[in-house]
C-alpha positions as CSV (number, residue, x, y, z in Angstrom):
1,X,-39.5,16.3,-24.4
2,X,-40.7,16.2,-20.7
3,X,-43.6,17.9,-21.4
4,X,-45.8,14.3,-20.9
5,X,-44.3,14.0,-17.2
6,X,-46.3,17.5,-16.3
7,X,-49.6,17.0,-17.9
8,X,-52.5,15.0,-16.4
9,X,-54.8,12.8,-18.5
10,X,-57.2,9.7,-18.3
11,X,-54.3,6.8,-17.7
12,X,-52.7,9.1,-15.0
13,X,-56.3,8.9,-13.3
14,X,-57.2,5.1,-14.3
15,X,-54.7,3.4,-11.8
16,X,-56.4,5.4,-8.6
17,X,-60.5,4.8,-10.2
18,X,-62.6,6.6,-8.0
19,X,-59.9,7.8,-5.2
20,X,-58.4,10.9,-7.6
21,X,-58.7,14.0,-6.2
22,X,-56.5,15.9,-7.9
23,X,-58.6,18.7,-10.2
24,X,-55.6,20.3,-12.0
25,X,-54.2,19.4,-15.5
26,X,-50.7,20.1,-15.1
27,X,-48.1,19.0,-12.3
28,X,-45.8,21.8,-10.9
29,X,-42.2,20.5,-11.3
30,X,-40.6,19.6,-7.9
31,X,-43.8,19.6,-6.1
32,X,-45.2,16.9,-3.9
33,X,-48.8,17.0,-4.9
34,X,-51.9,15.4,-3.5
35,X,-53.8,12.8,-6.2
36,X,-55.3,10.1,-4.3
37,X,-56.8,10.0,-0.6
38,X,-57.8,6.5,0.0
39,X,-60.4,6.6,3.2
40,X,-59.7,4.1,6.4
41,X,-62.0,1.3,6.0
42,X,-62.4,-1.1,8.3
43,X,-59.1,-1.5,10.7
44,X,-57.3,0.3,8.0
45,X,-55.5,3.6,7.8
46,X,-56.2,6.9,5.6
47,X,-53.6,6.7,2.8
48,X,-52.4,9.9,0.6
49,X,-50.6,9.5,-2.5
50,X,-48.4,12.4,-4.3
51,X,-46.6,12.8,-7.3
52,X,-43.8,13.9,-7.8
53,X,-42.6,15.1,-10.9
54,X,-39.1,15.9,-11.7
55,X,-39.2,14.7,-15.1
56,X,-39.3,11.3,-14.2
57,X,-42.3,10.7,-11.8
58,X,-41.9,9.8,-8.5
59,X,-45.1,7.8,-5.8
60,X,-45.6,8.8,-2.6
61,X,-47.3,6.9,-0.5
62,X,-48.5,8.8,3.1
63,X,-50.0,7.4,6.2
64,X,-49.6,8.8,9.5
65,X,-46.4,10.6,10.3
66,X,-44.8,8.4,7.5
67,X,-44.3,8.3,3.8
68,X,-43.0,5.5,1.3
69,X,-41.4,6.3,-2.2
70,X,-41.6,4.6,-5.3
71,X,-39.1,4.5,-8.0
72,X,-39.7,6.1,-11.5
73,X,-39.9,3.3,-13.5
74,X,-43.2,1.6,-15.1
75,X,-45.9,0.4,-13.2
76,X,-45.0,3.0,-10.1
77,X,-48.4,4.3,-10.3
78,X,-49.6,0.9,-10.3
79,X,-47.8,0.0,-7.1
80,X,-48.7,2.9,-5.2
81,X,-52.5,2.4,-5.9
82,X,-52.2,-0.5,-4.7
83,X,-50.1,-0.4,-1.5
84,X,-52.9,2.5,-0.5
85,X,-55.7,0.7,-1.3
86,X,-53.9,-2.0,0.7
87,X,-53.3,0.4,3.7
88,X,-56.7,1.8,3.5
89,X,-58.5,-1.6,4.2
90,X,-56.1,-3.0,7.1
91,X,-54.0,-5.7,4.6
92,X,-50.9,-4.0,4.7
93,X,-50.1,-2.6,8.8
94,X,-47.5,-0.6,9.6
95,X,-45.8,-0.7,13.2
96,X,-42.7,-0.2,15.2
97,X,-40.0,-2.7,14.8
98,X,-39.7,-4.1,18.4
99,X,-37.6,-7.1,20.2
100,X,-38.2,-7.4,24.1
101,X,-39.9,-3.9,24.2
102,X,-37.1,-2.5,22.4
103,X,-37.3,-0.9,19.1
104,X,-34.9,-3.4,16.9
């Protein structure tokens, strides 16, 4: 019934184009595992994506020290593609909360 969660084919790929890197055909349940690295560009950042799957797949999103999760529900893929592509190319920053010098 899950077995579609584990395996890997074109429309996992299609959301990420050119950025897969992932060379397996199968995810290991429970696993975190690399499938995207999208390369700083311009004033950007490096951005790593994971999967996660549990049955339901879960994004990852990783930059730096820190790490954004998706839901499981449709589009997820989508969403992380596009929040590292994002990352990658400086239109979505990430910094420390701060008020007065103070973190908020």
């Amino acid at each position: 019934m899950f077995d579609r969660t584990y395996r890997v084919d074109a429309s996992d790929k299609r959301p990420f184009g050119t950025h897969w890197v992932f060379k397996g055909t199968v995810f290991e349940h429970g696993k975190p595992t690399r499938i995207a690295v999208y390369r700083k560009n311009w004033y950007g950042q490096t951005a790593r994506v994971y999967v996660d799957a549990l049955p339901a797949r879960f994004y990852e999103v990783r930059v730096g020290g820190r790490i954004f999760c998706t839901g499981s529900t449709d589009g997820m893929a989508e969403l992380a593609a596009d929040m590292a592509k994002a990352i990658s190319t400086g239109m979505l920053t990430i910094r420390e909360a701060t008020r007065g010098g103070k973190v908020a």
